[in-house]
N, C-alpha and C positions, 0 to 999 in steps of 0.2 A: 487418097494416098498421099503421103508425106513424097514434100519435094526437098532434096537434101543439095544444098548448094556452095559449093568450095568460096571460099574468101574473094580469089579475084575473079568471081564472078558475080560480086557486091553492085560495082558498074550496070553491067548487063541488067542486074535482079529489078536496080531504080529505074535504070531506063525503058525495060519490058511495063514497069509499073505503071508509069509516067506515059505512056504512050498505049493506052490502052484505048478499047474502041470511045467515039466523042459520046457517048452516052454516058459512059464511066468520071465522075467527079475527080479531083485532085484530092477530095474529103475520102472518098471511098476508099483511095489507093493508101493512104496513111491507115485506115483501120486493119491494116494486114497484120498480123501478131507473127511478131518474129525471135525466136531464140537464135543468141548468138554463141557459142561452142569458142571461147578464145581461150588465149594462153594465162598460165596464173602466174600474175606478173612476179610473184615470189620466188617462183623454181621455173621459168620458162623453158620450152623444150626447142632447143635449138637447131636445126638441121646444121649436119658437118660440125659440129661442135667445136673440132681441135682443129679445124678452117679459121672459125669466127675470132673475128676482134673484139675488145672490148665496146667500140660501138654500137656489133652487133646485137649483146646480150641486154644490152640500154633499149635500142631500138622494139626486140622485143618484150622487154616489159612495159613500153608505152602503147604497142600495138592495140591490145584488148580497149584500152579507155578511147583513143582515135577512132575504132570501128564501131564501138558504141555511139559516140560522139556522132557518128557520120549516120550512121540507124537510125538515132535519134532522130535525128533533122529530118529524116524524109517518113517516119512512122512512128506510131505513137506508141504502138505496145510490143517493148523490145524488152529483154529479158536476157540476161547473159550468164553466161555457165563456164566454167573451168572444164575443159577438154578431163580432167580425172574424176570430173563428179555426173559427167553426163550419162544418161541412160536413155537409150531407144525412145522410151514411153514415156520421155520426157515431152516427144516431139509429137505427142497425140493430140496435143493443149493448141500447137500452135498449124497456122500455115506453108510456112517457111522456116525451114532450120538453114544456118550460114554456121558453116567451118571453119576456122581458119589454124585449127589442132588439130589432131589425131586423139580421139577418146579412145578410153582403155576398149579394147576387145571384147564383142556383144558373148563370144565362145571362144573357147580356144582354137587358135589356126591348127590346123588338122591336113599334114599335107601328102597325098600317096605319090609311093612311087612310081612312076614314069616308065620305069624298066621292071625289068626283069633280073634278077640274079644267076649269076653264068655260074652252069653245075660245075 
């Protein structure tokens, strides 16, 4: 079963890795394959948009290349994807998929009503 794991819990993922039972190698823990799901530094998808400063939209198009950058270093087969081009059965290849986008919709959100309509 695919473990699907939010951005900041990048931390957590090394440190669970890195601290596995004394049997488990530091060699072992790098053979994890991991897709990374980030922002496309071309059109990134901003939370609160008309909040954000120009900072902010700098900051996230450098995000995807840092999280790679950081993947890297602690595993060897890292793979990274645009949050618009990811799909499901993308994540069949790997052990861990990390988010730190929103990919398009596997269906469309489908949402019922809650109530009832008063005659």
């Amino acid at each position: 079963m695919h473990r699907f794991v939010y951005a900041a819990a990048v931390v957590s993922l090394t440190a669970a890795v890195t601290a596995q039972s004394p049997a488990a190698s530091a060699d072992e823990s790098r053979e994890l394959r991991v897709l990374f799901v980030g922002h496309d530094p071309e059109a990134p998808k901003v939370a609160f948009r008309q909040l954000a400063k120009p900072r902010t939209f700098q900051l996230y198009r450098e995000r995807t290349a840092a999280f790679e950058a950081l993947l890297r270093y602690h595993f060897e087969n890292v793979t990274v994807v645009h949050g618009e081009d990811y799909l499901a059965s993308m994540s069949d290849d790997y052990d861990v998929t990390v988010f730190d986008t929103r990919p398009k919709p596997i269906r469309p959100l489908q949402r019922k009503p809650v109530y009832r309509q008063a005659k």
